[in-house]
Structure formats: C-alpha cells, structure tokens
Backbone as ProteinMPNN parsed JSONL, in Angstrom:
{"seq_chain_A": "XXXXXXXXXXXXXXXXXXXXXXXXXXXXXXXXXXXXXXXXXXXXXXXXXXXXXXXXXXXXXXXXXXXXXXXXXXXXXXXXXXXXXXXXXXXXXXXXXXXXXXXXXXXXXXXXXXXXXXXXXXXXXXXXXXXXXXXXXXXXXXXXXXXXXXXXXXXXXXXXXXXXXXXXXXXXXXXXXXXXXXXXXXXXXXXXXXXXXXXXXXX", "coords_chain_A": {"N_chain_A": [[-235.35, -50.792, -3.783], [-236.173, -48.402, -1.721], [-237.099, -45.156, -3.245], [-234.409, -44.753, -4.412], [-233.01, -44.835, -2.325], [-230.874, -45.963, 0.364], [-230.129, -47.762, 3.084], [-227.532, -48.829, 4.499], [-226.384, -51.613, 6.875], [-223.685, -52.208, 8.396], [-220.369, -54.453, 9.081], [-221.933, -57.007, 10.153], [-222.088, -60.018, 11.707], [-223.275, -62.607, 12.005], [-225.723, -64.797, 11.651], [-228.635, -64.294, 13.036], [-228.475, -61.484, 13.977], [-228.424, -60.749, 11.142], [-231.298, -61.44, 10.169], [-232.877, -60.042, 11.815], [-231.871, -57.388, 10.911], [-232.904, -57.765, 8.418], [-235.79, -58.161, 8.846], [-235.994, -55.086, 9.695], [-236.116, -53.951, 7.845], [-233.426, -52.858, 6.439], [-231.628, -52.201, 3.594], [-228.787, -53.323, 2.585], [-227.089, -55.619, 3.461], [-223.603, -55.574, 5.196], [-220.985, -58.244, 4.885], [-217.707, -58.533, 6.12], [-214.97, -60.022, 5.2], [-212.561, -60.46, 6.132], [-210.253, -62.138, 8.93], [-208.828, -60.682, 10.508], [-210.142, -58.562, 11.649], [-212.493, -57.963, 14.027], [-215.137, -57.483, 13.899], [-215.835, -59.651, 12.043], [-217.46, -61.852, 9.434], [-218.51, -64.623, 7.381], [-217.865, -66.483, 4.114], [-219.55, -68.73, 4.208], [-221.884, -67.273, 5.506], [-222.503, -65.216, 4.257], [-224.048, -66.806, 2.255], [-226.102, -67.979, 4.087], [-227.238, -65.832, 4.438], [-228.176, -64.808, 2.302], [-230.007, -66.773, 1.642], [-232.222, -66.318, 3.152], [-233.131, -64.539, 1.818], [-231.385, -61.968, 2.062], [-230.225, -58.899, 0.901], [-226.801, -58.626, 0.422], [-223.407, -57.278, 0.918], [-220.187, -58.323, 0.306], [-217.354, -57.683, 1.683], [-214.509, -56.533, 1.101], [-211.179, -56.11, 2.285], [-208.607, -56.103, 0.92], [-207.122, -56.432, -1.785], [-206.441, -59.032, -2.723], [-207.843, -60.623, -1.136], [-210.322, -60.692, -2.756], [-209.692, -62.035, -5.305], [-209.501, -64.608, -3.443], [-211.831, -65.011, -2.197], [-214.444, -65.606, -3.133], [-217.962, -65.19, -3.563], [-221.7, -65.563, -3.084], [-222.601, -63.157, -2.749], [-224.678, -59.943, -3.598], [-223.199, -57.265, -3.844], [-220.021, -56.493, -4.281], [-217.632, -54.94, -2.049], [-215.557, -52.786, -1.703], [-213.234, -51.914, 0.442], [-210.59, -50.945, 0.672], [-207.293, -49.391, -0.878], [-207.589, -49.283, -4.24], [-207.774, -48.924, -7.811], [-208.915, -47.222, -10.793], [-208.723, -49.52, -12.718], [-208.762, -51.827, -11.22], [-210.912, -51.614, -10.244], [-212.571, -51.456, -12.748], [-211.324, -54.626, -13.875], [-212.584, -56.406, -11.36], [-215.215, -55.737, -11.686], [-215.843, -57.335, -14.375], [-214.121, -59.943, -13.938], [-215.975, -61.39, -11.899], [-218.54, -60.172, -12.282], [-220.156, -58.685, -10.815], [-222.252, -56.248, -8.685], [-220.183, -53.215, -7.587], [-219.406, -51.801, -4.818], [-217.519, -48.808, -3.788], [-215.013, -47.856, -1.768], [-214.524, -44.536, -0.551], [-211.692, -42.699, 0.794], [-211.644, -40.315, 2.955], [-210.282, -37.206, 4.084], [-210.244, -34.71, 4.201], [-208.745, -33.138, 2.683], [-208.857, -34.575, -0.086], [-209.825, -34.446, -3.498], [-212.661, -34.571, -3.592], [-214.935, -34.832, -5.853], [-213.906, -35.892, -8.232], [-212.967, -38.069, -7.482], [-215.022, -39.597, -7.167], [-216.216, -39.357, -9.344], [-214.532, -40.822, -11.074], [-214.538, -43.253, -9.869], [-217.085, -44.292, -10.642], [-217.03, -43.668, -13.426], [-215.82, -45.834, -13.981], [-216.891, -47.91, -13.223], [-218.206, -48.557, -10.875], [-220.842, -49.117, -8.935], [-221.793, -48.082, -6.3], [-220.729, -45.931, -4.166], [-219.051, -45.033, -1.795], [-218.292, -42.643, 0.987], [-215.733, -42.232, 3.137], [-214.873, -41.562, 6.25], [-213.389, -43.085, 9.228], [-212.921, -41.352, 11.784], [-214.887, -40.199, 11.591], [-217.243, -38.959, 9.539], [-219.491, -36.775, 10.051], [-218.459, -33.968, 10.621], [-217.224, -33.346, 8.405], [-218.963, -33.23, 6.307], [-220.102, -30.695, 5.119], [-218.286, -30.045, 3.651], [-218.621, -31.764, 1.559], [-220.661, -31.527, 0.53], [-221.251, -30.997, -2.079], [-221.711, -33.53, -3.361], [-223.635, -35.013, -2.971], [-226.471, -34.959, -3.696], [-226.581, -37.171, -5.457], [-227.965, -40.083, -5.603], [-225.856, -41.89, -5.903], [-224.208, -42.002, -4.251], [-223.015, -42.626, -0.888], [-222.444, -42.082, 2.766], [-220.238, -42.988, 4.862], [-218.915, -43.687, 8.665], [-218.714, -43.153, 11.619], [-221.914, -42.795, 12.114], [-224.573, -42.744, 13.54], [-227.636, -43.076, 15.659], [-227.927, -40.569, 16.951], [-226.914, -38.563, 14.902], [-227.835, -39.071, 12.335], [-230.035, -37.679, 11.301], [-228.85, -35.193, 10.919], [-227.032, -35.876, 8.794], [-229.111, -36.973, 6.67], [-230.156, -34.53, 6.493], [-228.415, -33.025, 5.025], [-228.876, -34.127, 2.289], [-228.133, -36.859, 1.768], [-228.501, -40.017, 0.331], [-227.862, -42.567, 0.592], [-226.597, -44.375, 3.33], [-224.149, -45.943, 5.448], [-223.889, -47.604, 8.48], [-221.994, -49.041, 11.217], [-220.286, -49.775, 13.837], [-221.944, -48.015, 15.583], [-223.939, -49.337, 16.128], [-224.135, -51.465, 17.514], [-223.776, -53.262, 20.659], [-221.58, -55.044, 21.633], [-218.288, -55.937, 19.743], [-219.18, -57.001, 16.727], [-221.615, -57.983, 17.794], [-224.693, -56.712, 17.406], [-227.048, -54.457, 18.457], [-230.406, -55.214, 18.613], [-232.769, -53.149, 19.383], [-231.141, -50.404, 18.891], [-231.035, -50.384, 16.231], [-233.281, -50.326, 15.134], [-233.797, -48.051, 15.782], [-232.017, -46.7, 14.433], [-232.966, -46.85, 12.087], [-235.546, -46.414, 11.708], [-235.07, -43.565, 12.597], [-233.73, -43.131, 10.275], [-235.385, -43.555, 7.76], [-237.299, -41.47, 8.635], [-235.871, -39.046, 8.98], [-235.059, -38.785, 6.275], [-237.996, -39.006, 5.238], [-238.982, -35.623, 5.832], [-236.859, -34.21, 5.293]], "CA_chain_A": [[-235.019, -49.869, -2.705], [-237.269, -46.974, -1.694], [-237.083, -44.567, -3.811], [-233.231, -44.82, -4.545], [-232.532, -44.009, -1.045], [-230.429, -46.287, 0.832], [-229.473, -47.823, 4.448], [-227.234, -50.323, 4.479], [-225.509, -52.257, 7.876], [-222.313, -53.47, 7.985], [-220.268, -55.754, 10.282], [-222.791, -58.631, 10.116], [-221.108, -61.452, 12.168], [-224.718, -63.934, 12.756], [-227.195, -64.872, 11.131], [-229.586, -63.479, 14.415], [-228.398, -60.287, 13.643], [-228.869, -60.449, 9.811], [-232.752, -61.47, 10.147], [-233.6, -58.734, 12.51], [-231.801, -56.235, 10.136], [-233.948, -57.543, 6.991], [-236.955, -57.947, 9.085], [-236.255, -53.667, 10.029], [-235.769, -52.952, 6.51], [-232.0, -52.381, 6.078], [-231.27, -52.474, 2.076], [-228.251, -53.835, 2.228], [-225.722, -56.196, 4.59], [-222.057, -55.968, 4.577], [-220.126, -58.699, 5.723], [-216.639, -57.991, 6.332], [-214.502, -61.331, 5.006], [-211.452, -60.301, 6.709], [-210.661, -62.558, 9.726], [-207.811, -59.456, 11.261], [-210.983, -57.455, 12.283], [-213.243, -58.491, 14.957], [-216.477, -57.933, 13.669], [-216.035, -60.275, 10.612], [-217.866, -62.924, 8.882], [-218.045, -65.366, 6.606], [-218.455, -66.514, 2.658], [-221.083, -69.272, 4.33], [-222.503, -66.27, 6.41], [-223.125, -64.719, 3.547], [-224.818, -67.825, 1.524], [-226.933, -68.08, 4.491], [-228.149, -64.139, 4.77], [-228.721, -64.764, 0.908], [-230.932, -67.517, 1.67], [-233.473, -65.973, 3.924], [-234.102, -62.93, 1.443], [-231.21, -60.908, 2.695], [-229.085, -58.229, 0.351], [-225.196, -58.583, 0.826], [-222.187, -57.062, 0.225], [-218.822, -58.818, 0.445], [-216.598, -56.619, 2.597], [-212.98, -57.317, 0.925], [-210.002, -55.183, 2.965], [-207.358, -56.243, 0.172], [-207.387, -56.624, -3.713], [-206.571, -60.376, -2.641], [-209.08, -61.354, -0.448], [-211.671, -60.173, -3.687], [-209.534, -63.13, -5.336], [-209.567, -65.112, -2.747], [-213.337, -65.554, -1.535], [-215.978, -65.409, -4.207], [-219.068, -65.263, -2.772], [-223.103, -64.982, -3.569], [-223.06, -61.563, -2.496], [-225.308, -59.322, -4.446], [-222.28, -55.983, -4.304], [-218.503, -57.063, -3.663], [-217.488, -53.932, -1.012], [-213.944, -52.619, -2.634], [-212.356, -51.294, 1.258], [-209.098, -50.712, 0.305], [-207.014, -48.344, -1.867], [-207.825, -49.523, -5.247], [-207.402, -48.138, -8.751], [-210.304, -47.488, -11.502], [-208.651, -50.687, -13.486], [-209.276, -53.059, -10.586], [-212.963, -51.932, -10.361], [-213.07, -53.045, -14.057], [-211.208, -56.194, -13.686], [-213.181, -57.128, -10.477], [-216.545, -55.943, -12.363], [-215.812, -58.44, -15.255], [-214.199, -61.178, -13.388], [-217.542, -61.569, -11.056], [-220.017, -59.702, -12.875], [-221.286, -58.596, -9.218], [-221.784, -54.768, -8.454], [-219.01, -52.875, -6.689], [-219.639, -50.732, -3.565], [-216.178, -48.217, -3.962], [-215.095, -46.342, -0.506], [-213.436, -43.117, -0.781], [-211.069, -42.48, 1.875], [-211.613, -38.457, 3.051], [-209.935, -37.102, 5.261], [-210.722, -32.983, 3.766], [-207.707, -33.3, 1.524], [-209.465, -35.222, -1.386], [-211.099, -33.864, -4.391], [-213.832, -35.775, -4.068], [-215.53, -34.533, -7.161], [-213.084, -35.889, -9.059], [-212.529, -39.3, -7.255], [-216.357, -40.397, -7.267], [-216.246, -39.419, -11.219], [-213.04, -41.64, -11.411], [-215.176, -44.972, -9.541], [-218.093, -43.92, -11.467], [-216.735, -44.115, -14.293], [-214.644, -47.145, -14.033], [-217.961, -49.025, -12.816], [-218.589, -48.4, -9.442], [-222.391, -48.808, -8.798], [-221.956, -47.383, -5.841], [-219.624, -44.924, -3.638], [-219.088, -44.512, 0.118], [-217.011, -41.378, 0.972], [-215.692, -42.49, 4.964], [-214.096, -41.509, 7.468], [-213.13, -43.359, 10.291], [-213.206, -41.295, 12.799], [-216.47, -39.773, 12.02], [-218.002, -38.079, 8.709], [-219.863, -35.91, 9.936], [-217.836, -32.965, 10.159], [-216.843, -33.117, 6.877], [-220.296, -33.399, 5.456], [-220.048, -29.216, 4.532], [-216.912, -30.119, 2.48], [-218.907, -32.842, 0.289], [-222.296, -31.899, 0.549], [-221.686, -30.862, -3.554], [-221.761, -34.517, -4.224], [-225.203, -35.351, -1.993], [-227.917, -35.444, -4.138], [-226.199, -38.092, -6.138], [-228.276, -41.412, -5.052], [-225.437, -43.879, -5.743], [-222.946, -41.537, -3.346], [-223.029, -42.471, 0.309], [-221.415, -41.585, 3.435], [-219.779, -43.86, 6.559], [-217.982, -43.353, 9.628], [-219.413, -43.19, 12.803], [-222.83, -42.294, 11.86], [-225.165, -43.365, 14.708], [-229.062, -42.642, 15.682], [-227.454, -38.799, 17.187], [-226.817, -37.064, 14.149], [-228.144, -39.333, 11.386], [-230.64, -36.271, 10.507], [-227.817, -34.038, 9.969], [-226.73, -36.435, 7.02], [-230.29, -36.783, 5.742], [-230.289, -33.042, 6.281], [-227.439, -32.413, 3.823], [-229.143, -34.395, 1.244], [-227.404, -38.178, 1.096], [-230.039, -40.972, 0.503], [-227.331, -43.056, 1.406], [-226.001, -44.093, 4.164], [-223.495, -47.008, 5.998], [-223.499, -47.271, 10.18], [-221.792, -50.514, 11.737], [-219.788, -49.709, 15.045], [-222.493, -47.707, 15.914], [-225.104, -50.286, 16.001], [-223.61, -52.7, 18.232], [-223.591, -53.856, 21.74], [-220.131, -55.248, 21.541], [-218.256, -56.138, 18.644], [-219.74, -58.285, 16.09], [-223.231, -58.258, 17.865], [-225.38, -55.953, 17.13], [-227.994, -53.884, 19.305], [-231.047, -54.789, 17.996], [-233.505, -51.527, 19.681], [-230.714, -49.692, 18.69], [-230.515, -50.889, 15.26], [-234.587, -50.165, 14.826], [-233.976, -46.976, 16.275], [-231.523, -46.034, 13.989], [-233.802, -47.216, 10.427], [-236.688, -45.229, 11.642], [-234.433, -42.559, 12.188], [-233.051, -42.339, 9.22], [-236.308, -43.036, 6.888], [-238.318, -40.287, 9.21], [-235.626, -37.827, 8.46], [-235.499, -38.5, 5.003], [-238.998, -37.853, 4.35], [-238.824, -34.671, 6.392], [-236.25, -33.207, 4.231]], "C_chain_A": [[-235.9, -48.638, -2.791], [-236.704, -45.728, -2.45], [-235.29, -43.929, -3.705], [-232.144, -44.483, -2.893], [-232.106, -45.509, -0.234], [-229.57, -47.143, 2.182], [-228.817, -49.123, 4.943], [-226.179, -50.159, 6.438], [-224.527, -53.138, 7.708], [-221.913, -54.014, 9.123], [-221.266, -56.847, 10.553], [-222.165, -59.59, 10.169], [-221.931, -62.858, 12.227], [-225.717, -63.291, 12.096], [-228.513, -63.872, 12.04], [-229.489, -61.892, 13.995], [-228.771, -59.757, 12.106], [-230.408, -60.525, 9.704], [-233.052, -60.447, 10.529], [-233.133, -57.318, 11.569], [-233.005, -56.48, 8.752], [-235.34, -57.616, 7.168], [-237.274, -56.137, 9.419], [-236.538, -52.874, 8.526], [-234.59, -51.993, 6.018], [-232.256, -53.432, 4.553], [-230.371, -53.063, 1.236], [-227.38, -54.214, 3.712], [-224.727, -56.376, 4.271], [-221.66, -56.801, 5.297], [-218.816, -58.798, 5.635], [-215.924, -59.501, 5.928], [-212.748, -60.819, 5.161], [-210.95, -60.799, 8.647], [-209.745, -61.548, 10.975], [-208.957, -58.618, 11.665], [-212.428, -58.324, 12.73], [-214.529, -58.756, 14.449], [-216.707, -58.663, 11.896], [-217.235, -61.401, 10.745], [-217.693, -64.052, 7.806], [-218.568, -65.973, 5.073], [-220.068, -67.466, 3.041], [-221.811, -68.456, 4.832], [-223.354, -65.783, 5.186], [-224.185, -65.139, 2.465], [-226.617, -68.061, 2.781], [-228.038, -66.91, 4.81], [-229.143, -64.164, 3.044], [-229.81, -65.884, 0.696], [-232.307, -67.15, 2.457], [-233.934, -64.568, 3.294], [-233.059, -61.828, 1.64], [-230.206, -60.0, 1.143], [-227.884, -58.145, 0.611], [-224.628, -58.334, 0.041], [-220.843, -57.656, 1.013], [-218.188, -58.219, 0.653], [-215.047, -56.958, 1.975], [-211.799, -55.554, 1.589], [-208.825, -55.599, 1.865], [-207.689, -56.649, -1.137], [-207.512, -58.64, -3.535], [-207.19, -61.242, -2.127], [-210.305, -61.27, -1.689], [-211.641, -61.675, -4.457], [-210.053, -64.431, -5.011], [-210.673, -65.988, -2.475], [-214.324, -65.281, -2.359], [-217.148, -66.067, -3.689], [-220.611, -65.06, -3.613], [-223.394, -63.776, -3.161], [-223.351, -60.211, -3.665], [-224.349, -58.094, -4.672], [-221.039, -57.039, -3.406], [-217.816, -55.505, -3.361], [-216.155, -53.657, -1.671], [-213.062, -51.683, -1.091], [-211.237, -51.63, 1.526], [-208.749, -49.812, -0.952], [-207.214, -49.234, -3.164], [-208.229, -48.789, -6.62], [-208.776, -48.598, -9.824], [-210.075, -48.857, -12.418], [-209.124, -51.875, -12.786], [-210.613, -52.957, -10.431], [-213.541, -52.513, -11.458], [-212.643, -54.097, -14.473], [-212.346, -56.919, -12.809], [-214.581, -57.178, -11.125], [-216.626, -57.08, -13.443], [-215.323, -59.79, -15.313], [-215.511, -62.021, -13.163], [-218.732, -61.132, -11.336], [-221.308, -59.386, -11.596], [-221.104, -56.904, -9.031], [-220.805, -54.032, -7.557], [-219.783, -51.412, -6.035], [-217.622, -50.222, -3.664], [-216.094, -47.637, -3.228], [-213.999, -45.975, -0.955], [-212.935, -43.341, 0.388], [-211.14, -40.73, 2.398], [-211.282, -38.194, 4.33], [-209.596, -35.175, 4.768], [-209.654, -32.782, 3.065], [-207.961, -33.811, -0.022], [-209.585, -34.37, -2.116], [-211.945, -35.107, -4.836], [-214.631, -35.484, -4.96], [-215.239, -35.584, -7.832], [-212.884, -37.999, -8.61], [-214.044, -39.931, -7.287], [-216.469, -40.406, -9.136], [-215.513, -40.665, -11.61], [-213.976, -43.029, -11.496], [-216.158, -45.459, -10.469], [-218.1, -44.517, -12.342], [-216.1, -45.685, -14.556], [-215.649, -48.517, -13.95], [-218.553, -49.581, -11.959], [-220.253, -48.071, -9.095], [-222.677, -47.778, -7.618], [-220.513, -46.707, -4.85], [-220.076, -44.853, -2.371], [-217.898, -43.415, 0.137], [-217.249, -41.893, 2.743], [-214.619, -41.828, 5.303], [-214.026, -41.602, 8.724], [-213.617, -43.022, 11.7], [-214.473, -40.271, 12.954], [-216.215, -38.495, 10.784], [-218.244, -36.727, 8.543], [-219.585, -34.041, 10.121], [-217.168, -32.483, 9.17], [-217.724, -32.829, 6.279], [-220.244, -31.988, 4.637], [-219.354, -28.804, 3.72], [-217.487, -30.748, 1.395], [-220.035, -32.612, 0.231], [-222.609, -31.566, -1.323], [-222.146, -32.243, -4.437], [-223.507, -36.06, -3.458], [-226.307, -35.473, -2.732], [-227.563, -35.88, -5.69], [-226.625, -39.788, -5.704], [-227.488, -42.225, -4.925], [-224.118, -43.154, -5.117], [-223.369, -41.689, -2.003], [-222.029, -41.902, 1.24], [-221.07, -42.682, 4.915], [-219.169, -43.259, 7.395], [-218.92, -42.542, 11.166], [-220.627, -42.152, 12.939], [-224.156, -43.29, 12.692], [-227.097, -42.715, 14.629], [-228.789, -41.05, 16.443], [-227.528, -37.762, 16.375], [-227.387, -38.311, 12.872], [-229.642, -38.468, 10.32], [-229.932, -35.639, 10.344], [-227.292, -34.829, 8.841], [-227.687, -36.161, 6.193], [-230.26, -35.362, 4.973], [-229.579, -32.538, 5.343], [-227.722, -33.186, 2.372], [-228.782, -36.375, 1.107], [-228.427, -39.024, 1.753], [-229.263, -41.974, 0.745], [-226.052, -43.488, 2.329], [-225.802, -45.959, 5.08], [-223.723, -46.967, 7.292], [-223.107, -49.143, 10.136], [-221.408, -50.129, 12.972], [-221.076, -49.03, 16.028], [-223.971, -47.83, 16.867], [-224.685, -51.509, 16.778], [-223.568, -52.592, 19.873], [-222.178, -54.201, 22.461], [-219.62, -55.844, 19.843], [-217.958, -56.877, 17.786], [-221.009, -58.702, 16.318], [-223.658, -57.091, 18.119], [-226.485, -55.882, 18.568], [-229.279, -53.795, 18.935], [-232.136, -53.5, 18.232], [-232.552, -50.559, 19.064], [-230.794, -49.47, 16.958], [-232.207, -50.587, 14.595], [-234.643, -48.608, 15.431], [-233.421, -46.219, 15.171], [-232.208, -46.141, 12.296], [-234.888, -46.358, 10.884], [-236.308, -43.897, 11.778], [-234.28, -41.648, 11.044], [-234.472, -42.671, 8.118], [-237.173, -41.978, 7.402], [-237.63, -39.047, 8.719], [-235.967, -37.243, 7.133], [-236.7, -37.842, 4.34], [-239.319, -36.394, 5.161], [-238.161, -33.666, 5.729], [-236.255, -32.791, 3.308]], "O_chain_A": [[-236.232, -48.042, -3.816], [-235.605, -45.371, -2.023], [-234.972, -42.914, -3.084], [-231.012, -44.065, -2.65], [-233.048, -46.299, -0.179], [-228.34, -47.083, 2.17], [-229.292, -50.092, 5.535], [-225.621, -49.201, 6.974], [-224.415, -54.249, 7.19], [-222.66, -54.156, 10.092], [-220.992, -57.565, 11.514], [-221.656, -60.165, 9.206], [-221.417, -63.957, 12.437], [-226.265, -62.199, 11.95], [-229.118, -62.911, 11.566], [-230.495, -61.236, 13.725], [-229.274, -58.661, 11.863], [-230.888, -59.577, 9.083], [-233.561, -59.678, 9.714], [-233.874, -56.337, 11.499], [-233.736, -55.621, 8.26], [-236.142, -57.338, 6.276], [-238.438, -55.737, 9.431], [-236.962, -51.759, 8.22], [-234.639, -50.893, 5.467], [-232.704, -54.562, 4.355], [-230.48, -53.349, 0.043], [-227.108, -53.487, 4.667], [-224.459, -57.104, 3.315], [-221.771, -56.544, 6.496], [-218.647, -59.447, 4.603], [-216.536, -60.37, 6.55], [-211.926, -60.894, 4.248], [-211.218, -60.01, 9.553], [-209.981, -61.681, 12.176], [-208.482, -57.624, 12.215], [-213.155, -59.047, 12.048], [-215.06, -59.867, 14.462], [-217.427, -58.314, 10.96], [-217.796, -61.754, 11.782], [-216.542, -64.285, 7.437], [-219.784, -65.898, 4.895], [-221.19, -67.245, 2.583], [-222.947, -68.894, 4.647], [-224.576, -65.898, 5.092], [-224.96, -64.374, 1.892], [-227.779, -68.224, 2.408], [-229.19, -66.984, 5.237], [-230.261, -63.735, 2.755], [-230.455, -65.903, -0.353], [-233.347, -67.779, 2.264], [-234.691, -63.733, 3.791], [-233.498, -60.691, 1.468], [-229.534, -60.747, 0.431], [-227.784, -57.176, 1.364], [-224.734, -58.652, -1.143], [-220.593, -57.411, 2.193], [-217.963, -57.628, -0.403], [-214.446, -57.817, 2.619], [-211.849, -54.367, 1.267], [-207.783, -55.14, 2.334], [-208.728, -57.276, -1.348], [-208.37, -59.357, -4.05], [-207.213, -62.43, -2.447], [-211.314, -61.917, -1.409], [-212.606, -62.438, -4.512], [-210.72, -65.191, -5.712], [-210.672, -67.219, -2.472], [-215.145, -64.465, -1.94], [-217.267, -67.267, -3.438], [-220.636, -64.449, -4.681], [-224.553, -63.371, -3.25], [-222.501, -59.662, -4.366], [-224.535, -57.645, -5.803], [-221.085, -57.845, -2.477], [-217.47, -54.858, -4.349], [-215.711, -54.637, -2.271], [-212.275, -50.801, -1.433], [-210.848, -52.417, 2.389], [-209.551, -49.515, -1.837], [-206.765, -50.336, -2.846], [-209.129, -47.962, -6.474], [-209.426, -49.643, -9.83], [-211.095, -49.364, -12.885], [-209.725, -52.79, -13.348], [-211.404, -53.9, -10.454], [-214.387, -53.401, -11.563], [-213.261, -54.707, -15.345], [-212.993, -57.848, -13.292], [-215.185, -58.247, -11.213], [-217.613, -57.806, -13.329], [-215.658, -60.65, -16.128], [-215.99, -62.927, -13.845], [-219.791, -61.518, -10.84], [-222.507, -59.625, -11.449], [-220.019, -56.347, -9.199], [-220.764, -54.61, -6.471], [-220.398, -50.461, -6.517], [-216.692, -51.027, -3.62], [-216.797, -46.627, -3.279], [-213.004, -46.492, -1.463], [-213.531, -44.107, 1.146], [-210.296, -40.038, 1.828], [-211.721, -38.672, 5.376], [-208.583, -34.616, 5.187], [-209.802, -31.624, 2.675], [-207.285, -33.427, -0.976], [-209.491, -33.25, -1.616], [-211.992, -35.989, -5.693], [-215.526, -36.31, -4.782], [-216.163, -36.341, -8.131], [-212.717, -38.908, -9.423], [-213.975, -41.138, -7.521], [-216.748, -41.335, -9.894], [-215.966, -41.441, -12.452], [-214.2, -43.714, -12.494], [-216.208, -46.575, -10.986], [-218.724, -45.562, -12.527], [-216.166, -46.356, -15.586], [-215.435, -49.659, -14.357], [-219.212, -50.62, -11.959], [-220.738, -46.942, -9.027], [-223.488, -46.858, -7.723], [-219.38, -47.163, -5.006], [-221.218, -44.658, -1.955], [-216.871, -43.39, -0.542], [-218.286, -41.95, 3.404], [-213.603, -41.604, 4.646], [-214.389, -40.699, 9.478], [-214.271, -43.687, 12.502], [-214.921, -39.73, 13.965], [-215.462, -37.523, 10.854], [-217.834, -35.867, 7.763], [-220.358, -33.135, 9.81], [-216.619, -31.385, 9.084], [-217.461, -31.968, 5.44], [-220.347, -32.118, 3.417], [-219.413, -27.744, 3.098], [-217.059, -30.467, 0.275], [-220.715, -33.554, -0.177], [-223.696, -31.76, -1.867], [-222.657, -32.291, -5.556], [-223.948, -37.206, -3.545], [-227.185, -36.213, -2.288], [-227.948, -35.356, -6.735], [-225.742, -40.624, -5.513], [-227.682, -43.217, -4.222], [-223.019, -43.625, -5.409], [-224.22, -40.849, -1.711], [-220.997, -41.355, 0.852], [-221.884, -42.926, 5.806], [-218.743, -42.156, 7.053], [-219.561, -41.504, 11.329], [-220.587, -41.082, 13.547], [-224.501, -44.412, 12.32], [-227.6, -42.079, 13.703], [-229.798, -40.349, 16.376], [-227.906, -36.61, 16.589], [-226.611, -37.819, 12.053], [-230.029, -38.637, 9.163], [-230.135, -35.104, 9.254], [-227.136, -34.174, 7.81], [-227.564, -35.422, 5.216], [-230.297, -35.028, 3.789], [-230.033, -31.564, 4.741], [-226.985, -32.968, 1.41], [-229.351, -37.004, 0.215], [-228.98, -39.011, 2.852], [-229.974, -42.77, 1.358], [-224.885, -43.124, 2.183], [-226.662, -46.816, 5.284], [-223.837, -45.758, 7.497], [-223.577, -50.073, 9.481], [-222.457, -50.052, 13.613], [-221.206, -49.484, 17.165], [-224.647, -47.16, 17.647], [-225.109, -52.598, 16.391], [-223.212, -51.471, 20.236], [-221.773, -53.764, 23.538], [-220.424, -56.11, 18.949], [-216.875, -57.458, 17.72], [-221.623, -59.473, 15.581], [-223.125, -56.387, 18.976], [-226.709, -56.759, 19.402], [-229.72, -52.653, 18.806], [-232.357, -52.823, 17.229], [-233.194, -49.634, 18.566], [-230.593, -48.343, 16.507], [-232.241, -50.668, 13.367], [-235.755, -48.081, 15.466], [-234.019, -45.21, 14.796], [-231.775, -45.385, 11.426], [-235.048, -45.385, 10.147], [-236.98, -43.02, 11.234], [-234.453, -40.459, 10.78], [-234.611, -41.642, 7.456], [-237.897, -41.487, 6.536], [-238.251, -38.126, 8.188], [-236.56, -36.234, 6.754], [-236.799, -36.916, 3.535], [-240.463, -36.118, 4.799], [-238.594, -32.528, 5.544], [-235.416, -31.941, 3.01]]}, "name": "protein", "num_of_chains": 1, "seq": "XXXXXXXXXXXXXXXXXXXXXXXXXXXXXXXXXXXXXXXXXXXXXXXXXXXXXXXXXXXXXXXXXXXXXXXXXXXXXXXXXXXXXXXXXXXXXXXXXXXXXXXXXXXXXXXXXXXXXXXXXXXXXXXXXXXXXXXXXXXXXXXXXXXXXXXXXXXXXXXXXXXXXXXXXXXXXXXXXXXXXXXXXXXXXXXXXXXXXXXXXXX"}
C-alpha cells in the first residue's frame, strides 16, 4: 500500500464492480456477508475478487456470522459491538487480520477505545459514523496521524479533502459510491480515488 496510506471500498456485491475498483487502485474490498443488508455479498464473491488480484475484507455484522462463514479474505471486518477478547479469539481462530469499527457518535473516548483494539490485535481501526463522520473529524483528529486508524460514514468525492486535510491516510466510502444499492458508480468511484490520493499528496 502506498506509503501506509489507505482507500478501501466497501459494499462489493459483483465481481464487475470489484475489477474496476482494483483496476482504479482501491487497497482494499469489503464485502459485507450479511444477507439482511442490501448491498451484500458473498464467501464465493469473495474467492472470486481473491482470484483476480483483489484485497478483501470479510464484512461480518455479528460475532456469529465470523463463525459462520470463513472465508479467503485477506482482513475479517469486526462491524459489530465486540470486546478486545473476541478480537483475540477471532485473530487466533483464523489467523486473518482484523479491521475493528469504532462506533462514535462524540460520546466515546476514542483514545482509549482504539488503544483497547490495538492492543487486543486489531490491525486496523475504522472510527464511523453512520450518518456522516465528518463533523466529528475536530473531535478525533488527535488520533489521525496514526496510519492503521481510519474513518467511515458517508465520506464521498465532496469533502474527502477535508479528511485528508485532518491528517487520516485512511479512509472507507461505500454508499457513496454507488448508483443504486449494491452497484457501484464506476466515474464516480474513479473520481473519488483520484480525489483522495491528490489530496493526500497536497497535504
């Protein structure tokens, strides 16, 4: 990955859509293995993104789906509440790296909860929120020029220089990047990777 810096796409429902992200130079693909949310996919989805070259992470929404679906996916995604023991069960079950999202909603101490994942064995960290990040960013920007801390939540080609701008090398977008949902936009989706490596080196 370029110089520890980051840009992964999630929701990856089709193959079509996974090529064109690894032909743009997205670093990593999440696919969501939860079939309750629209833009899912699937464990073969992910055998086949891993066959053409692609980086994936295994999207699990419940401690039991992690169970459940063991996959070739290079990070197993941890979205759901989960405790620093299940990051080191799941790390030594699967021996696959764990992507750990924070939940923030300006109540956290996120200091304190990225230390926690960190520690526990969390390669990497997403701090989200839902209904959009980036007004929080001024609350967390202490934990920004930490390469293996990202940020999600409706982070689009609009403001994805004000993230850069606060320092975080990386960075999640899925809803953002879509057409409808589950297929992706690809101009949009090349709009938003040159985006975000132009800011970067800018800042």
């Amino acid at each position: 990955m370029r110089n520890e810096e980051i840009v992964k796409i999630c929701g990856i429902a089709n193959l079509g859509d996974a090529s064109a992200a690894i032909d743009m130079g997205y670093d990593i693909l999440g696919v969501i293995l939860d079939t309750k949310v629209i833009r899912h996919g699937t464990v073969k989805l992910i055998e086949e993104i891993e066959n053409i070259g692609g980086t994936t992470a295994a999207v699990h929404t419940s401690y039991e789906s992690v169970k459940q679906n063991p996959s070739q996916a290079d990070y197993i995604q941890l979205h759901f509440s989960h405790s620093p023991e299940q990051i080191r069960e799941i790390k030594d079950q699967f021996g696959k790296k764990i992507i750990s999202v924070v939940s923030y909603t300006g109540k956290e101490k996120i200091d304190f909860a990225i230390y926690e994942k960190i520690t526990a064995g969390a390669d990497l960290v997403l701090i989200e929120n839902r209904q959009g990040i980036v007004k929080y960013l001024p609350e967390i920007v202490s934990v920004s020029e930490n390469p293996r801390v990202g940020v999600a939540g409706k982070i689009g080609t609009s403001n994805v220089s004000e993230v850069r701008g606060r320092g975080f090398r990386f960075i999640d977008a899925s809803s953002s990047l879509e057409i409808s949902p589950g297929k992706k936009d690809h101009s949009v989706m090349k709009e938003f990777i040159e985006a975000a490596r132009c800011s970067h080196a800018t800042v």
